[in-house]
VOBA-1610 file (N, C-alpha, C; in pm, whole numbers, padded with zeros to 5 digits, always signed):
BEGIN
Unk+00083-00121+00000Unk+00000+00000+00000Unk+00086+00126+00000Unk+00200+00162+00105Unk+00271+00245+00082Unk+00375+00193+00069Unk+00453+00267-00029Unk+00615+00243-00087Unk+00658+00375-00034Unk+00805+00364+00006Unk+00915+00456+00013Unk+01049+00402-00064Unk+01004+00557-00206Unk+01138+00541-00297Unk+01194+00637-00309Unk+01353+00629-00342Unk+01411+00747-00352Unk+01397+00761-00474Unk+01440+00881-00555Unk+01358+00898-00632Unk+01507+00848-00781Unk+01646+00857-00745Unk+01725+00752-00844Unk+01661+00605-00867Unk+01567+00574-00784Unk+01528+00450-00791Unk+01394+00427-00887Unk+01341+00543-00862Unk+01209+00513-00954Unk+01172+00456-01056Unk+01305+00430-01144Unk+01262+00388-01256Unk+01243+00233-01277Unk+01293+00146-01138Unk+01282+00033-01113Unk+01054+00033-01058Unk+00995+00154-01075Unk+00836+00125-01062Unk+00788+00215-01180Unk+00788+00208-01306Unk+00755+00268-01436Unk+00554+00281-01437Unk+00529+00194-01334Unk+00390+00205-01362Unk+00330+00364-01258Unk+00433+00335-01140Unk+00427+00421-01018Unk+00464+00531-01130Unk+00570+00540-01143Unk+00619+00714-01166Unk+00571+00825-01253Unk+00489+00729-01367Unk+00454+00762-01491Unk+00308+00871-01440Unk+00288+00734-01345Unk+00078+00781-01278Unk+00126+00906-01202Unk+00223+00901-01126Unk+00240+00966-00993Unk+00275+01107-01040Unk+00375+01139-01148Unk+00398+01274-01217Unk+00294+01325-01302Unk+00199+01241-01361Unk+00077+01290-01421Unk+00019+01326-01350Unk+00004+01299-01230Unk-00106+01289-01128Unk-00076+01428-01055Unk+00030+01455-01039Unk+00091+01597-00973Unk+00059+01676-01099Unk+00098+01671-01226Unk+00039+01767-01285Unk-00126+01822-01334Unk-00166+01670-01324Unk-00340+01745-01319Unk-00385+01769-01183Unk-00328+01748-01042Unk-00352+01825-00942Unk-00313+02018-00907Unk-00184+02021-00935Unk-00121+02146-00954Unk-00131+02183-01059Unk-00104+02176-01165Unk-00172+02254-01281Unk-00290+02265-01344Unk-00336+02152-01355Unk-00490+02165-01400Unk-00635+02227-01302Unk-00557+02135-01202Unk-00707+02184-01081Unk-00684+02292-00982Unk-00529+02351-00953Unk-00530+02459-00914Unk-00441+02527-00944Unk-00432+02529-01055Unk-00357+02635-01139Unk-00230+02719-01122Unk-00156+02639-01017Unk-00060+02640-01034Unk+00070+02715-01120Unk+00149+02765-01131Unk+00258+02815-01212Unk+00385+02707-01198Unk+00358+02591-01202Unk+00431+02517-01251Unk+00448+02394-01405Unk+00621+02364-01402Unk+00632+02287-01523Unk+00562+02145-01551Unk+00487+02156-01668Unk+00454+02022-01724Unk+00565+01960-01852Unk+00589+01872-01877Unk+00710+01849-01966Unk+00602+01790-02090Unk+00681+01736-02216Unk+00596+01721-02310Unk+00529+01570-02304Unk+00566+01504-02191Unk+00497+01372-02142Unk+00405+01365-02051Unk+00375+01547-02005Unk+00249+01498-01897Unk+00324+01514-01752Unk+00409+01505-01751Unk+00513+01476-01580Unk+00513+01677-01523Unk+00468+01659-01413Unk+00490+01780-01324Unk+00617+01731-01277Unk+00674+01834-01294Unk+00834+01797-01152Unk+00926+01990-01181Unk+01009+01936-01069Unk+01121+02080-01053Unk+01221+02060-01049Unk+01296+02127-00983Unk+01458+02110-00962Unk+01483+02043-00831Unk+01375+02019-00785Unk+01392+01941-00651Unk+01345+01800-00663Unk+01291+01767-00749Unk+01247+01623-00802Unk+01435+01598-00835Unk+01548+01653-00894Unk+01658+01655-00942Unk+01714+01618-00863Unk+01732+01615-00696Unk+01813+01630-00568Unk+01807+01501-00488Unk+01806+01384-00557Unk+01704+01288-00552Unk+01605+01237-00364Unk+01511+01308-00363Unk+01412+01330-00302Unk+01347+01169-00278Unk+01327+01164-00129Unk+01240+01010-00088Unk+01069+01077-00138Unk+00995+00989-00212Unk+00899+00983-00240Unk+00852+00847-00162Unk+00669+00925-00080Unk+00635+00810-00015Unk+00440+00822-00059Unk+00470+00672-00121Unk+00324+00673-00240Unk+00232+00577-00161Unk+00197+00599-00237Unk+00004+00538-00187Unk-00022+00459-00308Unk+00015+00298-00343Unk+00001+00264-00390Unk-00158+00198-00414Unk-00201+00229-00499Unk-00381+00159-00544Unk-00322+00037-00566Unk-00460-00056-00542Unk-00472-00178-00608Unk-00439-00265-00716Unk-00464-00157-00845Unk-00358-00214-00972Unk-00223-00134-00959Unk-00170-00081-00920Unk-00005-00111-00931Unk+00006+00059-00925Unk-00100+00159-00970Unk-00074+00295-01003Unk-00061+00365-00879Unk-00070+00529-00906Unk-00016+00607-00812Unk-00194+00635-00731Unk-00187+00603-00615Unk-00294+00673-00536Unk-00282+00796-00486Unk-00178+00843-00444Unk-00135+01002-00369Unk+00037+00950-00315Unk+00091+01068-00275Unk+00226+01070-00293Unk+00231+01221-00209Unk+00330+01241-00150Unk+00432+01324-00103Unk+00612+01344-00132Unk+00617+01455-00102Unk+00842+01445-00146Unk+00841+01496-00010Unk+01019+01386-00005Unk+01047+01431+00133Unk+01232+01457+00109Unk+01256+01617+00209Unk+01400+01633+00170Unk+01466+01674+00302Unk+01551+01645+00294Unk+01634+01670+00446Unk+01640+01840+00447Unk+01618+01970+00551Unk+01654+02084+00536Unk+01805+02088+00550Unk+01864+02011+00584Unk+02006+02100+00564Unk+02072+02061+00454Unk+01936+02054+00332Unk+02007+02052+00165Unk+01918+02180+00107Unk+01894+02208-00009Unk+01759+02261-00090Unk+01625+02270-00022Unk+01567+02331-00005Unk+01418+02298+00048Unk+01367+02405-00042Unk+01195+02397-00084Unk+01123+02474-00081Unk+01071+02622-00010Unk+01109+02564+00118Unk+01054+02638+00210Unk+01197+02726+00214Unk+01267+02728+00254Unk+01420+02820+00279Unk+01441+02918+00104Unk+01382+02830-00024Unk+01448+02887-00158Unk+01332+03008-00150Unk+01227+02964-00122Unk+01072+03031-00191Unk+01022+03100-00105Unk+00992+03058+00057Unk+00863+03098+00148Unk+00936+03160+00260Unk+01067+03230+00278Unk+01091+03252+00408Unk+01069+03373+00456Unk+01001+03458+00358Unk+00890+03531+00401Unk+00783+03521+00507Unk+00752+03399+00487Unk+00637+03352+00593Unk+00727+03299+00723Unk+00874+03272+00717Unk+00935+03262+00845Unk+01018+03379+00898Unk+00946+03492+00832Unk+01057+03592+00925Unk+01193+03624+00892Unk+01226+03551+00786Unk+01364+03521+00742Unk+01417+03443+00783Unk+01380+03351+00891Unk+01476+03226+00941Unk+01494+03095+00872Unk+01592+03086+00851Unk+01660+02917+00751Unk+01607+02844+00850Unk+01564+02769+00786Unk+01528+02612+00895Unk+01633+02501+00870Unk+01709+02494+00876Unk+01790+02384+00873Unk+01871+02276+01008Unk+01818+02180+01006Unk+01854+02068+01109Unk+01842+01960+01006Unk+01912+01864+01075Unk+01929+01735+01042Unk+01769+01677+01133Unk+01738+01742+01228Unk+01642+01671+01313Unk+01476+01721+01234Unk+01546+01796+01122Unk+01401+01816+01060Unk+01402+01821+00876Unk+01296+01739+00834Unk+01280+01715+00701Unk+01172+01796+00684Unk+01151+01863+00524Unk+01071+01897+00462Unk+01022+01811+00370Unk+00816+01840+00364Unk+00772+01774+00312Unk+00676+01831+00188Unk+00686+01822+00084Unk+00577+01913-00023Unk+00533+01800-00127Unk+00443+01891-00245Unk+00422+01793-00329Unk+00291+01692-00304Unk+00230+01747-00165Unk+00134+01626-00151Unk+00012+01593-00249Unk-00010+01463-00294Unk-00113+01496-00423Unk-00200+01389-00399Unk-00329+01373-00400Unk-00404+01296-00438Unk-00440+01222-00561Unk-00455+01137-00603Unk-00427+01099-00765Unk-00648+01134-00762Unk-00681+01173-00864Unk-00846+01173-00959Unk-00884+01044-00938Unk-00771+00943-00971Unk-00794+00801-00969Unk-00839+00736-00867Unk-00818+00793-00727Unk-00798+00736-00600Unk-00950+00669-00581Unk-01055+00733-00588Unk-01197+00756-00575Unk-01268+00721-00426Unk-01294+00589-00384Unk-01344+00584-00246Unk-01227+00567-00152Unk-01072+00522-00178Unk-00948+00547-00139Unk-00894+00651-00121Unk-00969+00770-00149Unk-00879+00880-00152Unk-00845+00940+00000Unk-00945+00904+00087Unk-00958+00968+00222Unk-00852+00845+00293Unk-00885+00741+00230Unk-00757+00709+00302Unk-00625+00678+00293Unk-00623+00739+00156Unk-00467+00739+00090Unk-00404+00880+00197Unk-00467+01010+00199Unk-00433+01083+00285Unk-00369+01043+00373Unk-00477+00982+00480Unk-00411+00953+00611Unk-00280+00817+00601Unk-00315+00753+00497Unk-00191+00668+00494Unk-00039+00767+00478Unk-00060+00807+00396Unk+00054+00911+00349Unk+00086+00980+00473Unk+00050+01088+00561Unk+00077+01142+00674Unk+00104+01017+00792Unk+00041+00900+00811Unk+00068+00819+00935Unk+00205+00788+00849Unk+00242+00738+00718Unk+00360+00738+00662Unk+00499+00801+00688Unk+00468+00931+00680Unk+00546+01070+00692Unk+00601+01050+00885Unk+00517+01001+00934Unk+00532+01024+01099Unk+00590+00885+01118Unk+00543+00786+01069Unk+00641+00645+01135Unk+00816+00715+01038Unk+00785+00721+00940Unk+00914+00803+00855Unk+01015+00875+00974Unk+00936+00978+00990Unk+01027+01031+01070Unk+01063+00990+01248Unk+00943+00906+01289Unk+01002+00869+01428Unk+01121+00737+01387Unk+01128+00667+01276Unk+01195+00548+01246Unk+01314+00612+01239Unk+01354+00738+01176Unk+01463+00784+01114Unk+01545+00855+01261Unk+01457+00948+01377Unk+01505+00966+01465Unk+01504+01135+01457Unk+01377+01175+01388Unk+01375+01311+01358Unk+01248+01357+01433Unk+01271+01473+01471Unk+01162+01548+01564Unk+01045+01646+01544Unk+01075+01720+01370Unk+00962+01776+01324Unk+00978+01770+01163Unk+00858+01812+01098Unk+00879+01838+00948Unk+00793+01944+00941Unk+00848+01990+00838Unk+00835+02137+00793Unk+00804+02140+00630Unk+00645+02202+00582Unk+00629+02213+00487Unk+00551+02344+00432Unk+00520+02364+00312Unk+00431+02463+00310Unk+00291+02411+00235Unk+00198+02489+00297Unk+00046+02436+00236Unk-00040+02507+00194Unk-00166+02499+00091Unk-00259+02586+00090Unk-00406+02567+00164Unk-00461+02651+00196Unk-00588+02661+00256Unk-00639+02512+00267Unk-00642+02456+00107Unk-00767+02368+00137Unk-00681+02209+00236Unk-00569+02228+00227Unk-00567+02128+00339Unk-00557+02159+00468Unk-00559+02237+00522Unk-00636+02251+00687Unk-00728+02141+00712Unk-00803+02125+00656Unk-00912+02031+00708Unk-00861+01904+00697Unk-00784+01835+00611Unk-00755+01787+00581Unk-00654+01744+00726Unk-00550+01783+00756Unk-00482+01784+00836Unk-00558+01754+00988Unk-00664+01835+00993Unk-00716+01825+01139Unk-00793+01673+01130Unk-00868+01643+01032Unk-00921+01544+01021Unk-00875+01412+01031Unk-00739+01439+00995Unk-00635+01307+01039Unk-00639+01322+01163Unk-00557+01452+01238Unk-00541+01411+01367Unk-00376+01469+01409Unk-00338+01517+01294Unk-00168+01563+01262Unk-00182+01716+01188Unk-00253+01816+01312Unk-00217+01940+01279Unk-00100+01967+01304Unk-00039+02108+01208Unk+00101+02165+01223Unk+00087+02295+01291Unk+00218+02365+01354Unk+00215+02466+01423Unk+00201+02567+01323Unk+00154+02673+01279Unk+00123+02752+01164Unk+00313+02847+01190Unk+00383+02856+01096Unk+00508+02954+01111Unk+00477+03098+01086Unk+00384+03071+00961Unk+00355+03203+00891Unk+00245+03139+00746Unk+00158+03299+00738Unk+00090+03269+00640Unk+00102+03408+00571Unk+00060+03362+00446Unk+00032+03488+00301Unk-00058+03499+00282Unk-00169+03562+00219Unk-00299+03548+00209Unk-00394+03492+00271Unk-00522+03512+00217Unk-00626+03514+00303Unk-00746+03375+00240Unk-00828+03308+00314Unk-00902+03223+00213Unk-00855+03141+00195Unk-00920+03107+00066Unk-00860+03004-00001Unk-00748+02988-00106Unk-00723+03115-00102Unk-00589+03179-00139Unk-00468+03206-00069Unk-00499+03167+00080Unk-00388+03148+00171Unk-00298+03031+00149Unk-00154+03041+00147Unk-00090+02999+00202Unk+00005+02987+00289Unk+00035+02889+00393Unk+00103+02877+00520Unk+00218+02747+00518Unk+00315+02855+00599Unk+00461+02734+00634Unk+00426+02652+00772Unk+00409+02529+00827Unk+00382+02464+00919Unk+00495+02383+00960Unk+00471+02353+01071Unk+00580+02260+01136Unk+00489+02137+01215Unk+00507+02016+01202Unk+00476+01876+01281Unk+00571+01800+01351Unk+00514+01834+01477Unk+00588+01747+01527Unk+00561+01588+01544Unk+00740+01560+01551Unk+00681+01389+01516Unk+00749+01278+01647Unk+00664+01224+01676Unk+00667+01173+01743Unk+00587+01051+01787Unk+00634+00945+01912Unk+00511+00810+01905Unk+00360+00848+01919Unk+00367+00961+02018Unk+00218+01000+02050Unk+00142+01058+01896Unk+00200+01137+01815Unk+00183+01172+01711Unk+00080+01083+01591Unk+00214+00956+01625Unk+00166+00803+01517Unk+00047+00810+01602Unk+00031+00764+01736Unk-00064+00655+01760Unk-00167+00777+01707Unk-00195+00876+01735Unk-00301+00979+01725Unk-00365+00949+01550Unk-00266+00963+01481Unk-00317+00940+01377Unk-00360+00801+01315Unk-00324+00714+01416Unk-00357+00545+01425Unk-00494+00545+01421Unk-00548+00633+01563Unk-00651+00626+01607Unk-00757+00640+01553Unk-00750+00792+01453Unk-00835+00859+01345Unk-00816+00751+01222Unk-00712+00722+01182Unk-00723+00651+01035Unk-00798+00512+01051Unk-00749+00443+01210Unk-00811+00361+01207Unk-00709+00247+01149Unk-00558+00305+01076Unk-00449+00200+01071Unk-00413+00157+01148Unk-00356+00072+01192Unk-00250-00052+01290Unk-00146+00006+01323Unk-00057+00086+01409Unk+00089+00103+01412Unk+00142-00024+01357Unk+00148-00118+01368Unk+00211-00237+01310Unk+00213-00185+01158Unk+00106-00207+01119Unk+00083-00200+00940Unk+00208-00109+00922Unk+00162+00048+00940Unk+00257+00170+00928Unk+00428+00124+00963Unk+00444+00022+01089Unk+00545-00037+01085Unk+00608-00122+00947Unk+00528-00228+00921Unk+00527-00305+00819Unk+00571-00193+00671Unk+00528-00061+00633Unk+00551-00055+00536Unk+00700-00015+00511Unk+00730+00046+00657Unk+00863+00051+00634Unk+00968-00029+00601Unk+00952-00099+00687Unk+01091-00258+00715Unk+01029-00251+00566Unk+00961-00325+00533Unk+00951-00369+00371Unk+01026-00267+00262Unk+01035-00163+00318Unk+01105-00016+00221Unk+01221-00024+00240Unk+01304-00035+00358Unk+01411+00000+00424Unk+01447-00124+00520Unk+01530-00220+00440Unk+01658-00316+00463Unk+01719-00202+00623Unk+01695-00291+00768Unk+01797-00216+00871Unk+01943-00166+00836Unk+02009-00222+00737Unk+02105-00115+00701Unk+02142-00031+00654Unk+02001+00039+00556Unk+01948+00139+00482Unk+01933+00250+00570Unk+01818+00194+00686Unk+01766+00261+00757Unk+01889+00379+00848Unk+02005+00254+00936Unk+02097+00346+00982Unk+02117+00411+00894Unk+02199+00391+00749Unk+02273+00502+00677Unk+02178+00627+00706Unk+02071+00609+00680Unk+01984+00758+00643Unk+02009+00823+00777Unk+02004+00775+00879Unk+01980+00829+01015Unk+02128+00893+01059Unk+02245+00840+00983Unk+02356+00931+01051Unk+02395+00988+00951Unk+02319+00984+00823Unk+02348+01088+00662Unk+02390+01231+00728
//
């Protein structure tokens, strides 16, 4: 159900990557119009798709992309430090104890899965980071996922916002932690085990250290 790939690896899931970059571009460009690149195959991506970025998917039933997130360490490139630090006051966020997370997309395809591709993806993001040994993530969002967020059960601390509505957007911070998982256990109604399970299956224990003293 969920995979964690880096993203040099992707091309070992051709069915995943193909759905999953289409899928970001008719979310961000088509349905909210967005000012970002589509290439002449349909694929949304940036210069941070380039940096090779852990992608953690929501795999559907036949093999395609259900929803997806990018995840990048801050003390490389981030979104948030190149684009939004406006909304922090000017402060760099950079720790090793904190990853940035963007990119979150729901695939059109998902249909009665979609509510819980969400919460898979975020209980994802939080076993992610309590496995790895990290203490918050830091992303930026627009309006319409607030609800979204509370409804899981994994609101963020607001840093700063731009606008107003549904035209707002805000830099957030989550903290991550066991109480965190189980909370969002509770609401999704997943297993900590499962959320356990998708990892080990992603990440061979000697994978896992490398990342943790990267």
């Amino acid at each position: 159900m969920i995979k964690y790939i880096y993203a040099d690896a992707m091309d070992a899931f051709p069915k995943l990557k193909e759905t999953m970059f289409k899928d970001r571009a008719w979310q961000f460009k088509e349905r909210l119009g967005w000012d970002v690149k589509v290439d002449e195959t349909g694929f949304e991506s940036d210069e941070y798709d380039e940096i090779n970025p852990l992608y953690v998917i929501f795999e559907l039933p036949d093999g395609t992309h259900g929803g997806s997130m990018r995840i990048l360490p801050t003390t490389g490139q981030t979104m948030v430090n190149d684009h939004f630090s406006d909304l922090t006051d000017g402060v760099h966020i950079s720790s090793p104890l904190i990853w940035e997370c963007t990119r979150f997309c729901l695939s059109p395809n998902a249909g009665k899965l979609a509510g819980k591709a969400a919460s898979a993806l975020m209980l994802a993001g939080c076993e992610l980071g309590v496995r790895f040994g990290l203490d918050s993530s830091v992303g930026v969002f627009d309006a319409r996922m607030v609800h979204i967020y509370r409804r899981i059960g994994w609101a963020p601390e607001i840093l700063g916002t731009s606008g107003e509505g549904k035209s707002a957007v805000s830099v957030g911070l989550w903290a991550i932690n066991e109480e965190s998982k189980l909370q969002i256990c509770a609401k999704s109604g997943i297993a900590p085990e499962e959320a356990e399970a998708w990892f080990d299956a992603s990440f061979p224990v000697d994978d896992a250290f490398d990342a943790m003293v990267a």
